[in-house]
C-alpha positions in Angstrom: 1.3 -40.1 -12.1 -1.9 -37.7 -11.8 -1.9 -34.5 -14.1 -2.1 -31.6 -11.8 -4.3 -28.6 -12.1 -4.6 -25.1 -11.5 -5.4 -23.1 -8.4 -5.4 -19.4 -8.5 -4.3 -16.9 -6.4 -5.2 -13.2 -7.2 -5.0 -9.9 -5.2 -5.8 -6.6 -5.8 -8.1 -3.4 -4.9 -9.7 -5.7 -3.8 -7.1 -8.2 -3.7 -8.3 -11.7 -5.4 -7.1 -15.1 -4.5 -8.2 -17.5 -7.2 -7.7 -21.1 -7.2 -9.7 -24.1 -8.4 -10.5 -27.3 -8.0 -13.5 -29.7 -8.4 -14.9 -33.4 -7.9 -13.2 -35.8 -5.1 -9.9 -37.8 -4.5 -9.9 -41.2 -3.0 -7.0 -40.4 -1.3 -7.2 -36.7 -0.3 -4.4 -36.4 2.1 -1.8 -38.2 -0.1 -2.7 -37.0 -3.7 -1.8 -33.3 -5.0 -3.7 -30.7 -6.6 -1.6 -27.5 -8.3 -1.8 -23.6 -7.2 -1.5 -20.6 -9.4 -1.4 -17.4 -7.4 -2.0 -13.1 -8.8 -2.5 -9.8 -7.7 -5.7 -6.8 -8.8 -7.3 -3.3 -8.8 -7.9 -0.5 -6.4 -9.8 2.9 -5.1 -9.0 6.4 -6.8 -8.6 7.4 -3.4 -5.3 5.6 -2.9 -2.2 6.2 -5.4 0.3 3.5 -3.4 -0.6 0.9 -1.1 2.7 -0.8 -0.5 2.6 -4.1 1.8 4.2 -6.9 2.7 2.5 -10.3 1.8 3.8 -12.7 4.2 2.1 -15.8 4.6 -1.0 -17.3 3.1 -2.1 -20.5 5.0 -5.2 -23.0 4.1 -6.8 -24.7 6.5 -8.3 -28.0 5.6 -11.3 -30.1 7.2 -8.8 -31.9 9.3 -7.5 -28.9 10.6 -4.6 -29.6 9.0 -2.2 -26.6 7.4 -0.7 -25.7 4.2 1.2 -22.4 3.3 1.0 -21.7 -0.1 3.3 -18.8 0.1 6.3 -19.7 -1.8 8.3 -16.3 -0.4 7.3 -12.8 1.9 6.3 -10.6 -0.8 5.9 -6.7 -1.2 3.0 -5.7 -3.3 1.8 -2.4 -4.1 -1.9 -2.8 -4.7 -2.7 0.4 -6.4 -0.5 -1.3 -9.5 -2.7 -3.6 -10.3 -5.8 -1.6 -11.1 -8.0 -3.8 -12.7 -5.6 -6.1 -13.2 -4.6 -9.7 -12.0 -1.3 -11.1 -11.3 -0.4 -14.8 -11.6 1.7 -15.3 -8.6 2.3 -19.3 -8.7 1.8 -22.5 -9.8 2.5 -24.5 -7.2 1.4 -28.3 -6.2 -1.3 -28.0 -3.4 -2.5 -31.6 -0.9 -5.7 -32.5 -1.8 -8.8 -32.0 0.1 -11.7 -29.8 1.4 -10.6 -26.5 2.6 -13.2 -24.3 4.8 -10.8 -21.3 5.9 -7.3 -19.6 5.4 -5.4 -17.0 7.7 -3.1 -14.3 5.6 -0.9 -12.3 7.5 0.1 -9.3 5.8 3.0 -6.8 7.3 2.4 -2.7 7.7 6.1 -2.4 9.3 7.6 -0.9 6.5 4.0 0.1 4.1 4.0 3.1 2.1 0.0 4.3 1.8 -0.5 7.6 -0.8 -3.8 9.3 -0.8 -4.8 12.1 -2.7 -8.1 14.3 -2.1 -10.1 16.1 -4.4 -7.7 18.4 -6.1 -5.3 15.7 -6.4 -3.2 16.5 -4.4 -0.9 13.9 -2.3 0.0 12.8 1.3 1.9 9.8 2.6 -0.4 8.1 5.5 0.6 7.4 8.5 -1.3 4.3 9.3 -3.2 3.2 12.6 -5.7 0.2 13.6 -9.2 0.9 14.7 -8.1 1.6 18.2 -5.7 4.4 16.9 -2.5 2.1 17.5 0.7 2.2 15.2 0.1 -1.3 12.9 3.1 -4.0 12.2 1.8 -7.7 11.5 -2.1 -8.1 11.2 -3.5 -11.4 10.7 -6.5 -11.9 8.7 -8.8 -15.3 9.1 -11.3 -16.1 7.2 -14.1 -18.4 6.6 -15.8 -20.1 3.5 -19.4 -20.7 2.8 -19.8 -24.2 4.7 -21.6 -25.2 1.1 -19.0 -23.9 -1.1 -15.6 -25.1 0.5 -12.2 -25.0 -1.4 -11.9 -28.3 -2.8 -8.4 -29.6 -5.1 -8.3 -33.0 -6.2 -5.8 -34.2 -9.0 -6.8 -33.7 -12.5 -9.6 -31.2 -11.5 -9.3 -27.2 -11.5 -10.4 -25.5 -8.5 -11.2 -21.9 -8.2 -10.8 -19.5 -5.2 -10.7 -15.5 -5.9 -9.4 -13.8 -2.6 -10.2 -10.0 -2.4 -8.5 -7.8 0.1 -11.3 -5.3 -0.6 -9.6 -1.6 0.2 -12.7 0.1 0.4 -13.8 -1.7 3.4 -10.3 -2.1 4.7 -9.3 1.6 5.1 -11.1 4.8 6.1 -9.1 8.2 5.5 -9.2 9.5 8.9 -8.0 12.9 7.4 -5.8 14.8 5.1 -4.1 17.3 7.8 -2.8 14.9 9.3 -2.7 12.2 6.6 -4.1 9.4 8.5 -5.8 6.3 7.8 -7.1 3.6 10.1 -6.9 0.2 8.7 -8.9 -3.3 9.4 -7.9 -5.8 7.0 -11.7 -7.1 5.3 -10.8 -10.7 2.9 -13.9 -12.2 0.7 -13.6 -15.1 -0.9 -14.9 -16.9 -3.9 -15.0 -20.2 -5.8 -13.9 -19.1 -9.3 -11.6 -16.4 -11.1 -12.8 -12.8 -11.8 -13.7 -12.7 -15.5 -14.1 -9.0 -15.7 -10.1 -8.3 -14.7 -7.0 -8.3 -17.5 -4.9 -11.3 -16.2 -1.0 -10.9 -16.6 1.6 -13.8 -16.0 5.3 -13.1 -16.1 8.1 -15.2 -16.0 11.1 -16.8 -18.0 10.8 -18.6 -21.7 10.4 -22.1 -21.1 9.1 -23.2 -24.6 7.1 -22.0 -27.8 4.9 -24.4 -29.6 4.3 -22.7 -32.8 2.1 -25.8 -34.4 -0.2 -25.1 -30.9 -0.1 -21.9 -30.9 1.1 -21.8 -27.0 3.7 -20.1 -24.8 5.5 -22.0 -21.7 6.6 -19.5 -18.9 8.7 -20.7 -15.8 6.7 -18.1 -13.4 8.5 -14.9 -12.1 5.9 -12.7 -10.6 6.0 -9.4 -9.4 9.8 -8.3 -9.7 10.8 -11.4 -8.2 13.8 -12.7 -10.4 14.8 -16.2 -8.3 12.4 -18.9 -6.4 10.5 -21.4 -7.5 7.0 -20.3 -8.6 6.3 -23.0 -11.2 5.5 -23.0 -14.9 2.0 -22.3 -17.0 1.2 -23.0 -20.6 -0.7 -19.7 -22.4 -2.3 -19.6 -25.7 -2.2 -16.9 -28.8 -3.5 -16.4 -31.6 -4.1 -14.9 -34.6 -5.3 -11.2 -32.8 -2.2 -11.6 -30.2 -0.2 -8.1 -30.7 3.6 -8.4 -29.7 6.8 -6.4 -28.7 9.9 -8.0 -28.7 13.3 -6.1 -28.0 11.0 -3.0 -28.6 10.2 -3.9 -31.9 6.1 -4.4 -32.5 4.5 -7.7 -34.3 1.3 -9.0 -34.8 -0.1 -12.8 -35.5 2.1 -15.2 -37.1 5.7 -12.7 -37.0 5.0 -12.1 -33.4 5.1 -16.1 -33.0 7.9 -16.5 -34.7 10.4 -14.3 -33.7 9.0 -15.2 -29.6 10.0 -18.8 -30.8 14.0 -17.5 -32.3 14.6 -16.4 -28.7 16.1 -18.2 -26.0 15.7 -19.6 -23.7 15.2 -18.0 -20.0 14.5 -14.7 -21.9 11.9 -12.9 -19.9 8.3 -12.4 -21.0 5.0 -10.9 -19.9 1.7 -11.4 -21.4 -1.6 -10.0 -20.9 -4.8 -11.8 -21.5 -8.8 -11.1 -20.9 -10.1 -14.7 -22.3 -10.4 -17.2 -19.5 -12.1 -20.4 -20.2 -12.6 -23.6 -18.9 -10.2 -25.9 -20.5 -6.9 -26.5 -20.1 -5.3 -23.4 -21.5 -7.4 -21.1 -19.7 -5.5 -18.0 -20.6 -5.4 -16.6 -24.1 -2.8 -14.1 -24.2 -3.9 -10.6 -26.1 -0.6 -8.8 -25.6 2.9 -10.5 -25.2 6.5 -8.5 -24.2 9.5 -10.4 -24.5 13.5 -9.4 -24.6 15.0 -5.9 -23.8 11.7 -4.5 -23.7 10.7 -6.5 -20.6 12.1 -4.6 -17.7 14.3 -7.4 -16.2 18.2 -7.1 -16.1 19.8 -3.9 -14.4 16.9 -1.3 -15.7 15.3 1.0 -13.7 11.4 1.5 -14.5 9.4 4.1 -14.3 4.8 4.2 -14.2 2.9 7.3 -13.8 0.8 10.0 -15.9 2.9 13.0 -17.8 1.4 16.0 -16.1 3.6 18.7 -18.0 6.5 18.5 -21.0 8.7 21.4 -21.3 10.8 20.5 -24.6 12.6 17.0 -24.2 11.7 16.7 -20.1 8.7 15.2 -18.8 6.6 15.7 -15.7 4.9 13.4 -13.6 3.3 13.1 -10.4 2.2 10.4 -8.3 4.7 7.9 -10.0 6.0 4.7 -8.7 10.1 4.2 -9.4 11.1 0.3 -9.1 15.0 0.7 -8.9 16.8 -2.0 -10.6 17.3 -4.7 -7.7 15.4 -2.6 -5.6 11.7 -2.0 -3.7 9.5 0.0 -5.5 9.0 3.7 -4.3 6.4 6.4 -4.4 7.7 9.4 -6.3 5.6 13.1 -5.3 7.2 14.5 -8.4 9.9 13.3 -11.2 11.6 14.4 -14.4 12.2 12.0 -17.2 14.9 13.1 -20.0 14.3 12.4 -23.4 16.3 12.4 -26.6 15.3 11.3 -30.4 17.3 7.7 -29.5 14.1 7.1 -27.0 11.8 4.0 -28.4 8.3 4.9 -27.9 5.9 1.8 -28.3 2.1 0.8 -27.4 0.6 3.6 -30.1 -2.2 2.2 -31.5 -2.6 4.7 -34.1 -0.1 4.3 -36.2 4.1 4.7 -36.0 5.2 6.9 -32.6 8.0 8.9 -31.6 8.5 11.2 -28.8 6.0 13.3 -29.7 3.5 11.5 -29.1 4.6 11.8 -25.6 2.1 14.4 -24.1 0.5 15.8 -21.6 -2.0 13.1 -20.2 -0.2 10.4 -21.4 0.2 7.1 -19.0 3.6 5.6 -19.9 6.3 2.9 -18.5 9.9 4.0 -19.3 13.0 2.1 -19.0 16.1 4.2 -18.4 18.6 4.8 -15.2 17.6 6.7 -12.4 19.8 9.1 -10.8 19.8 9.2 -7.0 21.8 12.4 -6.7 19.9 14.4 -9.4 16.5 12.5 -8.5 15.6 12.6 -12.7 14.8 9.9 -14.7 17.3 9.4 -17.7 14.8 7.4 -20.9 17.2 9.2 -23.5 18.6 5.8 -24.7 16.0 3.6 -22.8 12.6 2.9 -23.9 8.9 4.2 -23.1 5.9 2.4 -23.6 2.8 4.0 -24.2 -0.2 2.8 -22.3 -4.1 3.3 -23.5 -5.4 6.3 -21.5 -8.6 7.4 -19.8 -10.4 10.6 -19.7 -13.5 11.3 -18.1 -15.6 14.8 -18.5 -19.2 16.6 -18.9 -20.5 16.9 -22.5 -20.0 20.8 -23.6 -20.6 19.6 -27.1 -21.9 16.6 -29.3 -20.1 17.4 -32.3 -17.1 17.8 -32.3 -17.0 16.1 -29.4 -16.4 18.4 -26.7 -16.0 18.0 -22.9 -15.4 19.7 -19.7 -12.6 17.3 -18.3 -12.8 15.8 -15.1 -10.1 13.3 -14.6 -7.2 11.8 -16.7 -6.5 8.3 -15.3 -7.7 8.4 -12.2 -6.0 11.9 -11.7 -8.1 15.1 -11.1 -7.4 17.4 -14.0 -6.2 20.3 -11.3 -2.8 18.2 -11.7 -1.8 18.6 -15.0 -0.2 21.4 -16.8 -0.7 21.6 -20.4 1.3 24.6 -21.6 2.9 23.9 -24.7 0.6 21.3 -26.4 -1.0 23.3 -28.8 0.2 25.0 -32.1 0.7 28.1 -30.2 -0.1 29.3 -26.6 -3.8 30.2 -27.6 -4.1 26.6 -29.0 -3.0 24.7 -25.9 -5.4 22.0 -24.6 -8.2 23.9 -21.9 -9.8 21.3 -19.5 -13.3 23.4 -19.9 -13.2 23.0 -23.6 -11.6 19.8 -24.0 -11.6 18.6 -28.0 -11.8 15.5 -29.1 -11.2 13.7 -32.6 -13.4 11.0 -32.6 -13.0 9.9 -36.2 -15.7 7.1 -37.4 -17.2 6.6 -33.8 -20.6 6.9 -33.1 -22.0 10.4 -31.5 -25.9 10.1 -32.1 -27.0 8.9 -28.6 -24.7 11.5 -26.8 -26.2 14.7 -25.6 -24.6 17.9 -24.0 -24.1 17.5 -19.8 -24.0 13.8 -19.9 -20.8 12.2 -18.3 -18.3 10.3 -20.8 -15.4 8.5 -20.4 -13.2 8.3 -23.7 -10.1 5.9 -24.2 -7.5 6.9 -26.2 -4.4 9.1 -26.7 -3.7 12.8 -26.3 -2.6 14.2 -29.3 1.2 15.0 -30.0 2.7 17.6 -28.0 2.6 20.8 -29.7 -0.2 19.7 -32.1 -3.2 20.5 -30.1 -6.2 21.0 -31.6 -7.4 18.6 -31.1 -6.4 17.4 -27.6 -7.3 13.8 -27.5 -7.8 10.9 -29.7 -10.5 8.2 -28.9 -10.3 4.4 -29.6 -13.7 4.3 -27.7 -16.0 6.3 -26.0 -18.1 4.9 -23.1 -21.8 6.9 -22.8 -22.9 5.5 -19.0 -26.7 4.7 -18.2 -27.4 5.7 -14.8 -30.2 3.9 -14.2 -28.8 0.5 -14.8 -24.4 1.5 -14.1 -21.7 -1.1 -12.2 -21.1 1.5 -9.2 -19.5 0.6 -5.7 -20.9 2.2 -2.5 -19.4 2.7 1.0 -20.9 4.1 4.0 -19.0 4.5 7.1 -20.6 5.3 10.9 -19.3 7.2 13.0 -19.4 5.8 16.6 -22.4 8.2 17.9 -24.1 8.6 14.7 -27.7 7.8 14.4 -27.8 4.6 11.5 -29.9 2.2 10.5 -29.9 -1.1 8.3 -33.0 -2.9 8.1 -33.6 -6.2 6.4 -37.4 -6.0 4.6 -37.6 -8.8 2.1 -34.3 -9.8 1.2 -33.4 -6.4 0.7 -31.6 -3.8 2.9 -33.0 0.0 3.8 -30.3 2.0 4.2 -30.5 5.3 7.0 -27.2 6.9 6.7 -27.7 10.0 8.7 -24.4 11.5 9.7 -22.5 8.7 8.2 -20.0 9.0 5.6 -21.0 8.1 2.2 -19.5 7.2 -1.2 -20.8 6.2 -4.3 -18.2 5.4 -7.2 -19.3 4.7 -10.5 -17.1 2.8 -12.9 -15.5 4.7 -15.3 -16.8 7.9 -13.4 -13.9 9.3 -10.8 -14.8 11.4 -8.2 -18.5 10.4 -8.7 -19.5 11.3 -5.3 -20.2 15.0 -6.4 -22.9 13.9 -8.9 -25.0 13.4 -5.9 -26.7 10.0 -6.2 -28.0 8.4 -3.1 -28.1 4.6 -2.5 -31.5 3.8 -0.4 -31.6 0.2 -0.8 -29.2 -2.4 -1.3 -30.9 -5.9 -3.1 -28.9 -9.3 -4.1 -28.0 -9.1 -7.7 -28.1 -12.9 -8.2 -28.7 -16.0 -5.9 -24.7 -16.6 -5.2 -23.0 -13.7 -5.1 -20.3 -12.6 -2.4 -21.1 -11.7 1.2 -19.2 -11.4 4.3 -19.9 -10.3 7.6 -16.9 -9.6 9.9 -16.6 -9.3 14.0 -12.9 -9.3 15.9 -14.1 -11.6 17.6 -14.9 -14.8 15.1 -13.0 -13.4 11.8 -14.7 -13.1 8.4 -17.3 -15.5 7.6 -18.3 -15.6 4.2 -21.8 -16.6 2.3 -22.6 -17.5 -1.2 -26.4 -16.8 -0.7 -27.6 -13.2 0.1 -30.6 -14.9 2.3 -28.5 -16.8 4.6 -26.1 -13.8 4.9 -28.9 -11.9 6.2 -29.8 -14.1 8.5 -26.3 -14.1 9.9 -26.5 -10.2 10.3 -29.6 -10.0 11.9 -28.5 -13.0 14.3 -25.2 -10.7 15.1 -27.6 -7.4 15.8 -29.6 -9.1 18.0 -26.5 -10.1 20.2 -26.1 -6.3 20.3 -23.6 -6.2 17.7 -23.5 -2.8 15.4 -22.9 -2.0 11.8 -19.8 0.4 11.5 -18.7 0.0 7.9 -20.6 -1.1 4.8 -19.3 -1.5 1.2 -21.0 -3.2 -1.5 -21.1 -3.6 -5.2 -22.9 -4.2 -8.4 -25.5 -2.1 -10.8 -26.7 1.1 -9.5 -30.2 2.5 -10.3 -30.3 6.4 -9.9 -34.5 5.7 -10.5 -34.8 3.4 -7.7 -32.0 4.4 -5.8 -30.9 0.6 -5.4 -27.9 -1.4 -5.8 -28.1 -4.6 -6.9 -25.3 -6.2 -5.4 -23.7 -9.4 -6.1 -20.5 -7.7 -3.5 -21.4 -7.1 -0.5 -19.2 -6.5 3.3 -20.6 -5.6 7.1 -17.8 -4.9 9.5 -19.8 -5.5 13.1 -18.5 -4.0 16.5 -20.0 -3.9 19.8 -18.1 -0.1 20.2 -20.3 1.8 19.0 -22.9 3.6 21.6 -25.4 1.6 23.1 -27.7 4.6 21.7 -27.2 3.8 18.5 -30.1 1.7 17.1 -28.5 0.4 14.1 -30.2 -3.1 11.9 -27.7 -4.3 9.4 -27.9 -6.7 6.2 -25.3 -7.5 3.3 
């Protein structure tokens, strides 16, 4: 019997599909190869983008079909900021596959957007000709040099990225509106940057091998068939197991004195290419995976008032139930609440403060719409802040945004001493400990990891695990530009590299780790390949996405499209961002061609 390997399947803000598979099968049409499917990351823009996954079909050289699909599936992209899910792990026909069609379903979607202030509207949601969207099918084509390709005992590779930024444009706030066309890219290998998670049911523990069995449950999904996949630990793998914490060897062993069919999750960064390609750096298991008859609770605490916490813009997933988009809940808590996940030492509810991203388990209360954690559980999750230097030391900062979320959203009454100590967003203070201040200077932008302090201890506000000083003239930054249909544009390909004109279009330039970074001003003037295969897509209605490995022959394709009288109306692209030259050196890069646009316009496009 062949051993069958892994393909991937991975979605997120851009939306990844990875799978793999190498080398060549005597007998491709008969002989298997296996799939593993997951889910990723998303713009600041959006805080829920709920869809329906439907169907995701290969096409092989034949022109024969495979869904690989096990079940319609709602997925609320904006969860898995930077972030993979394992979907499957399923068994796949061998073969060489050139192109897929997804078809994803808007009938019931629930898009959130937020603007500057942070404040949040549910979107209605329209195609580019302004019509009410249901099903959408999306097709898409591979490099003809870098097809899909499973054989047996080979692992193949495919990452499949429903790419938001180029996908949506928010048409406006008053209404909330935003026009959608679906943009896919595709690549032959897994995203090594993104945390991978896998989740599922206790199939074995091999304590001499250090590895963990899972039958796969992904998403919320608690029946189908999804398949099984082996993960390693080791001796760094942190633990919580019926909401007590472990590390190394006692994490291992109490895992192994569980059950059977007890549900785990596990979180891993460490991909490699063997055959445990997942190392596992964090691992839930028991009561203190959400599973059985729990309701769960994500979000940011925006404001405590004694035992009752605020947040906005959280997602409720009801026990049994979709997942939902909250504006605004209460969570009640009581000194029987287990708080986990802090870092810095033992944590109770106190730790719970203003700023702080948490999961809680508990029972949600239709009637009263609060959130009852008083004899559930919350877990803490690792927090980031982003601000303007005010002061080197003690590390001061003029705070921008708290996960994502501007700082106009939060209330921080009641976290200091007294009233006059409570946490001010201009004056933001940081305890830093042994970390390394030397190369920061006042007005440079940070982004700090960490906690806030405990409630009522403020100052200081925030502890920091880490503290991220960016270099502009070398940073990882994505860049969208978006035409209007009479603006005067321009794209020109000189040399393998792109001249931008974006005269009355709309422009954004996000760099990591910076939200809202569109007000520091930056320009993008040129757009160059950061390496010989990156990802590059060009997409018409009227042929689908095609997608190219090298940046040269994707310009060609462009140019080819322009002269047919074709038009650049959306651009996004990304990679490392010069604020010297004003380039980005992209190894991401999507044109969305249309032949609306007025014949006027005299744009030239290359990506």
């Amino acid at each position: 019997m062949n051993a069958l390997r892994y393909v991937g399947l991975v979605f997120g803000v851009t939306s990844l599909l990875a799978l793999s598979g190498c080398g060549s099968s005597s007998n491709p049409v008969e002989e298997s190869g296996t799939l593993e499917l997951a889910v990723t990351d998303a713009e600041e823009d959006f805080l829920s983008y709920k869809i329906d996954l439907d169907s995701v079909t290969l096409i092989r050289k034949d022109g024969s079909r495979v869904d690989i699909l096990p079940v319609s599936t709602e997925i609320d992209f904006v969860q898995y900021q930077e972030l993979s899910e394992l979907f499957a792990v399923m068994s796949v026909p061998a073969g060489i596959y050139q192109s897929m069609v997804l078809s994803l379903d808007y009938t019931d979607a629930t898009i959130v957007i937020q603007d500057e202030q942070g404040e949040s509207y549910t979107a209605s949601v329209v195609d580019s000709n302004g019509q009410a969207i249901q099903q959408m099918n999306v097709e898409l084509s591979l490099d003809n040099d870098k097809p899909l390709v499973i054989t047996p005992r080979k692992t193949a590779q495919l990452t499949l990225d429903l790419d938001l930024a180029a996908s949506n444009t928010i048409e406006s706030f008053n209404p909330p509106l935003v026009s959608v066309e679906p943009f896919m890219l595709a690549e032959a290998k897994l995203d090594l940057e993104r945390e991978h998670r896998v989740r599922g049911l206790m199939s074995a523990v091999d304590s001499s091998q250090q590895t963990v069995t899972l039958k796969v449950r992904p998403m919320r999904l608690q029946e189908g068939e999804f398949g099984q996949f082996t993960f390693a630990v080791n001796n760094d793998t942190r633990y919580e197991i019926n909401g007590v914490e472990y590390s190394a060897e006692n994490g291992l062993s109490a895992l192994a004195s569980l059950s059977l069919s007890t549900p785990v999750v596990a979180y891993g960064v460490n991909l490699q290419d063997d055959d445990l390609p997942y190392i596992a750096h964090q691992v839930i298991a028991g009561s203190s995976v959400p599973w059985n008859n729990q309701d769960v609770l994500k979000g940011t605490i925006t404001a405590r008032s004694g035992n009752t916490l605020t947040l906005k813009g959280a997602v409720l997933e009801s026990a049994g139930q979709s997942a939902h988009f909250r504006q605004t809940i209460h969570v009640s808590l009581s000194e029987n609440s287990q708080v986990t996940g802090y870092r810095l030492g033992d944590a109770d509810i106190n730790q719970l403060s203003v700023g702080q991203e948490i999961i809680a388990l508990g029972h949600y209360d239709a009637t009263t719409t609060g959130f009852d954690a008083t004899e559930g559980a919350v877990r803490m999750k690792i927090n980031r802040i982003v601000g303007e230097v005010v002061q080197q030391s003690p590390l001061v900062v003029d705070l921008s945004h708290i996960n994502r979320r501007p700082v106009d959203v939060f209330d921080f009454t009641g976290t200091g001493h007294t009233a006059l100590d409570d946490a001010d967003p201009d004056y933001y203070e940081i305890a830093t400990r042994d970390l390394d201040l030397t190369a920061i200077e006042t007005s440079e932008w940070l982004q700090v990891r960490g906690y806030p302090s405990a409630f009522g201890s403020s100052p200081a506000d925030f502890d920091a695990l880490s503290i991220l000083n960016p270099e502009f003239s070398s940073h990882l930054a994505r860049l969208m530009i978006h035409w209007e249909e009479n603006a005067e544009a321009s794209i020109t390909v000189e040399n393998d590299t792109l001249q931008l004109v974006t005269t009355d279009a709309r422009t954004k330039l996000h760099l990591r780790g910076i939200p809202g970074s569109t007000n520091l001003n930056m320009q993008v003037a040129s757009i160059s390949a950061a390496e010989a295969n990156g990802v590059y897509a060009v997409y018409t209605k009227a042929s689908g996405i095609h997608v190219f490995r090298d940046f040269s022959e994707f310009a060609v394709e462009l140019n080819r499209l322009m002269t047919q009288g074709l038009n650049p109306v959306h651009l996004t692209a990304g990679g490392l961002y010069s604020d010297t030259s004003h380039n980005l050196s992209a190894r991401k890069v999507t044109v969305f061609l249309s032949a609306s646009l007025a014949a006027s316009n005299t744009l030239e496009v290359s990506e």
